[in-house]
C-alpha positions in Angstrom: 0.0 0.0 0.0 1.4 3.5 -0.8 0.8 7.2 -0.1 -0.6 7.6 -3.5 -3.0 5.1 -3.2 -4.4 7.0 0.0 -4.4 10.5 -2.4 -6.5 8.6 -5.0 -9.0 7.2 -2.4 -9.5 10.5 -0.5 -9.3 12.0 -4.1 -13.2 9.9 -5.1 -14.6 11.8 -1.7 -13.1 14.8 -1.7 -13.7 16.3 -5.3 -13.8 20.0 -4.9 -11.9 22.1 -2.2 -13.3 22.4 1.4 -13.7 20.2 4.4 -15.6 16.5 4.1 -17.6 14.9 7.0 -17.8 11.3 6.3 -20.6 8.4 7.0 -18.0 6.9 9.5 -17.8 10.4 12.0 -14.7 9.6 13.5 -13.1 10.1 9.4 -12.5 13.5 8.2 -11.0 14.6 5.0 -9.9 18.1 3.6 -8.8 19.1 -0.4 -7.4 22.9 -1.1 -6.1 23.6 -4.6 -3.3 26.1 -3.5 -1.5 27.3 -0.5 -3.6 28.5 2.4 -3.1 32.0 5.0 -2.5 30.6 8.7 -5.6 29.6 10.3 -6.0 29.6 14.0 -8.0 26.6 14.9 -8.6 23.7 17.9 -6.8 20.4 16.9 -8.4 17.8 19.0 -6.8 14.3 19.9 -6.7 12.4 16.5 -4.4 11.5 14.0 -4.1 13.6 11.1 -2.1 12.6 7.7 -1.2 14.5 4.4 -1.8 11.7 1.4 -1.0 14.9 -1.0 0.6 18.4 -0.2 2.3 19.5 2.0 1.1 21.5 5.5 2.6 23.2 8.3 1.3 23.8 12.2 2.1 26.3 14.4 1.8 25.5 18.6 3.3 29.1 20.2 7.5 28.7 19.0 6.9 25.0 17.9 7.0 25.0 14.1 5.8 21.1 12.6 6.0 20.4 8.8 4.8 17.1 7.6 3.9 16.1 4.1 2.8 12.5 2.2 4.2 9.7 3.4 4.2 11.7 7.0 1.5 11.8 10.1 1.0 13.9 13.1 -0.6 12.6 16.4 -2.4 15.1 18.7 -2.5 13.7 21.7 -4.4 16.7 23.7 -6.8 19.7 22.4 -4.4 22.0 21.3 -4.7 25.8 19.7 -2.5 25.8 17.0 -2.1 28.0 13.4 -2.3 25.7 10.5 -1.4 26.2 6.8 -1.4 24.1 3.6 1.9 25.0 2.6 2.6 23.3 -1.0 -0.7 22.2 -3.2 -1.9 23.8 -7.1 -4.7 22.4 -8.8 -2.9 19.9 -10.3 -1.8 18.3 -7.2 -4.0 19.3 -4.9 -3.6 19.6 -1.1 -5.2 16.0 0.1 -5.5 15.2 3.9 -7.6 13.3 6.3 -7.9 12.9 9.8 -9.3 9.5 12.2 -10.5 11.1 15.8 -9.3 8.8 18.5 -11.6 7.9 21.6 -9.5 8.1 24.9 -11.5 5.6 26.9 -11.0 3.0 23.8 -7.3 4.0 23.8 -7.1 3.4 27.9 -8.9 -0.2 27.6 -6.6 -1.3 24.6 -3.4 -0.1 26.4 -4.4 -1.9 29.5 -4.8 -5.1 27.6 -1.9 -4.9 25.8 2.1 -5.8 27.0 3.3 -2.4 25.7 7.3 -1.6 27.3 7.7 0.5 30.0 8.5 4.3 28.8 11.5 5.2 28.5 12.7 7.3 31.0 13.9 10.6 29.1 10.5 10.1 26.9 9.1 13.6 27.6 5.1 14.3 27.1 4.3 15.9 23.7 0.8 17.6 22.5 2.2 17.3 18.5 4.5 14.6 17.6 5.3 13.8 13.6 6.6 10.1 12.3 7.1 8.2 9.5 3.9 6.3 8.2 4.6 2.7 8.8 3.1 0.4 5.9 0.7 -1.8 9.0 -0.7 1.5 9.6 -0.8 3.0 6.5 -2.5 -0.3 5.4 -5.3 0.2 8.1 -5.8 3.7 7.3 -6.2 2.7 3.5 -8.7 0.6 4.5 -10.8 3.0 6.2 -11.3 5.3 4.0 -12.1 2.5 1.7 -15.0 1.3 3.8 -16.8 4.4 2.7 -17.4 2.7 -0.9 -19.2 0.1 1.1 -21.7 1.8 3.5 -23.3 -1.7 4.0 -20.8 -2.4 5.5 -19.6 0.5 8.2 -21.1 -0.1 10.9 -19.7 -3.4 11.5 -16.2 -2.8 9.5 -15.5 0.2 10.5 -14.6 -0.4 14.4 -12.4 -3.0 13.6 -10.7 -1.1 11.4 -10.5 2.3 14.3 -9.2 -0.5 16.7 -6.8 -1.4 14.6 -4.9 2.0 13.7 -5.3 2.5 17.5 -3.3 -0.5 18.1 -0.9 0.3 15.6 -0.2 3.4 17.2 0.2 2.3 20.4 2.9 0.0 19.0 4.4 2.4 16.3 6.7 5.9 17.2 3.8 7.8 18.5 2.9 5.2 20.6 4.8 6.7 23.8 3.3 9.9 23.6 -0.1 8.2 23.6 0.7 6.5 26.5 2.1 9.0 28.6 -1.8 10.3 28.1 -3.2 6.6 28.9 -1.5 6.4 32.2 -3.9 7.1 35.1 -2.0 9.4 37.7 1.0 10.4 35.4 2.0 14.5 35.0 0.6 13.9 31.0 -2.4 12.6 32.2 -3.4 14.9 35.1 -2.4 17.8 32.3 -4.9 16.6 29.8 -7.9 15.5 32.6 -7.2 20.0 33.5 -6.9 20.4 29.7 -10.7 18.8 29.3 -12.2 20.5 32.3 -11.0 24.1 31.5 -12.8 22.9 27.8 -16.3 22.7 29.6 -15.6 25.6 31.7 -13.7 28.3 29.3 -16.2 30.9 30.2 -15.4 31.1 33.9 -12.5 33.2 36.0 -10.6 30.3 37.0 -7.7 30.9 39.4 -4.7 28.7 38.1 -3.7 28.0 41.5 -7.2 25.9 42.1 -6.6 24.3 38.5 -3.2 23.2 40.0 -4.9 21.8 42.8 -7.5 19.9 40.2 -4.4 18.3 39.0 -2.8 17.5 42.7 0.1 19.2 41.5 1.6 22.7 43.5 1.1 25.5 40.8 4.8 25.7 39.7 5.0 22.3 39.0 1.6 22.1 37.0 2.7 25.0 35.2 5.4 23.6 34.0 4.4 20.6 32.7 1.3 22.2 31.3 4.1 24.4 28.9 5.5 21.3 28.3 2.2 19.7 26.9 0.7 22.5 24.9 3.9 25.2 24.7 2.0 27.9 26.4 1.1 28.8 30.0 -2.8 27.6 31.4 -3.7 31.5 30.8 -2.8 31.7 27.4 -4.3 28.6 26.5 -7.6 29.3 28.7 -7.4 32.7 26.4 -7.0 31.0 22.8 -9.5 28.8 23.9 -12.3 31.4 24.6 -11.1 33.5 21.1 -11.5 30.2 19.4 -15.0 29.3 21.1 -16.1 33.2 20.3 -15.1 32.7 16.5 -17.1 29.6 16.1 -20.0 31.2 18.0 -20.2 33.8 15.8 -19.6 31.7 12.5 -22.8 29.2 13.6 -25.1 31.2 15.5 -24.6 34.5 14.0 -24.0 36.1 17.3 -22.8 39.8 17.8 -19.2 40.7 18.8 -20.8 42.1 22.2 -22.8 38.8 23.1 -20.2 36.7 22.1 -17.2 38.2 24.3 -19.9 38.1 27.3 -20.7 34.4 26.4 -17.1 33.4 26.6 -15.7 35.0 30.0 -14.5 38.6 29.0 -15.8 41.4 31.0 -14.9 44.3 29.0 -15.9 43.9 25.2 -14.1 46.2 24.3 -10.9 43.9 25.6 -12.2 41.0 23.5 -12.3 43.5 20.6 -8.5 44.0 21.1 -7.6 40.2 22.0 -9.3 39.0 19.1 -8.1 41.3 16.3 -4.9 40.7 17.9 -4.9 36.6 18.0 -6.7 36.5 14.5 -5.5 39.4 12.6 -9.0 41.1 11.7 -11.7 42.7 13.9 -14.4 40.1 14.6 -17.0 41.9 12.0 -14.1 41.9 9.1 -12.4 38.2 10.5 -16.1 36.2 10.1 -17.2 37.7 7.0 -13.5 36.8 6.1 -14.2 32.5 7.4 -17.5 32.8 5.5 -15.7 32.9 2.2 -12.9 29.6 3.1 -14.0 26.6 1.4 -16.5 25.1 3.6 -18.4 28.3 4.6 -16.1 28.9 7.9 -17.0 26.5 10.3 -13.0 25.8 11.2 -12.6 21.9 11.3 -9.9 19.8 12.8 -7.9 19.4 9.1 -8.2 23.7 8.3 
């Protein structure tokens, strides 16, 4: 199995530019026919690979390029930039991405006899390998599936298990696991990462997030940088920009409702953080999202 066999499979679904939605939900794909501005979006744990193209991601300082034949694993929700960095029309950008379920991923690792970590293996929210051919196999096979909707809801698992599996045992595998093990810094990191998801909107002092995570506040800050590259304000921050941007992208909110519905106080603070993080007042940066392939709504592969 080869790269380009993955292009011309994701080429039958994904005939015109924008972003794809698939009959198996956990399958994603994207096409662009030229190079893309930086986007700020939410990458969310899932594995993400280019079949044609080439893209680049932004996390804070950490710069990742990977293109065909290459796949990033994000192990945590992360606020990153991302760009498609090499595609034309005649080679078009091609990408797709498989969401991963974290209780799945905590029941296989448990039942498997995976080595112990090694012991300078530091946590990473963005890691980028080489696509082994048992994986790239699997995830050929997947996207396959969807030429046999008869048979997805029965294939399809099987398949998700597999690539699960193969990840586990592949290069990404110890980043994954550093997320599977209960009581582990990773792990306590991601179970704060999740709850300030679900609670972006309220004044959290980072010293009672610390205490969330059983960890004194220095500590916790510190392995929270090493996670996701930034400090738990600045991500609680790009979270709520990134919340306010979809809010007013699907429910046609007002800048003024939005930065109240999101946590900020002062709208006229959100005004300045968002034009700041995205480049464009809100008014200017929607109307702006509206006209991307796929009418805005910022998915996991923009």
């Amino acid at each position: 199995m080869s790269i380009t066999t993955l292009a011309a499979e994701i080429g039958k679904i994904a005939r015109n530019d924008g972003d794809y939605q698939t009959a198996i939900p956990q399958l994603m794909m994207a096409r662009r026919s030229g190079r893309t501005e930086p986007l700020a979006c939410m990458y969310m744990l899932g594995l993400a690979v280019v079949a044609q193209g080439s893209k680049r991601v932004t996390l804070n300082d950490q710069v990742v390029d990977y293109a065909p034949g290459q796949s990033l694993l994000v192990t945590v929700d992360l606020p990153v930039v991302s760009q498609v960095t090499q595609a034309d029309p005649a080679q078009p950008f091609l990408g797709m991405l498989v969401k991963l379920d974290t209780r799945a991923l905590v029941q296989l690792a448990a039942d498997m006899e995976l080595p112990p970590l090694p012991r300078d293996q530091a946590a990473r929210g963005l890691s980028v390998a080489a696509m082994e051919e048992p994986l790239l196999d699997a995830v050929v096979r997947l996207v396959r599936l969807l030429q046999e909707p008869q048979h997805i809801e029965r294939l399809a698992p099987l398949v998700q298990q597999e690539i699960m599996v193969r990840l586990l045992t592949g290069p990404h595998g110890p980043y994954l696991r550093h997320l599977m093990a209960a009581g582990s810094p990773s792990h306590q990191i991601a179970q704060a990462i999740a709850w300030l998801r679900s609670n972006y909107h309220r004044d959290v002092l980072m010293d009672e997030l610390a205490a969330r995570a059983h960890m004194s506040p220095s500590t916790f800050r510190a392995h929270f940088r090493s996670l996701t590259g930034m400090s738990p304000l600045q991500y609680q921050k790009q979270l709520r920009l990134q919340e306010a941007r979809q809010l007013m992208l699907t429910q046609a909110l007002d800048a003024s409702s939005t930065a109240i519905r999101v946590g900020y106080e002062s709208v006229s603070q959100f005004n300045r953080e968002y034009s700041r993080h995205f480049g464009a007042p809100p008014q200017r940066d929607i109307k702006r999202m509206r006209e991307l392939p796929g009418g805005g709504v910022v998915q996991a592969l923009s």
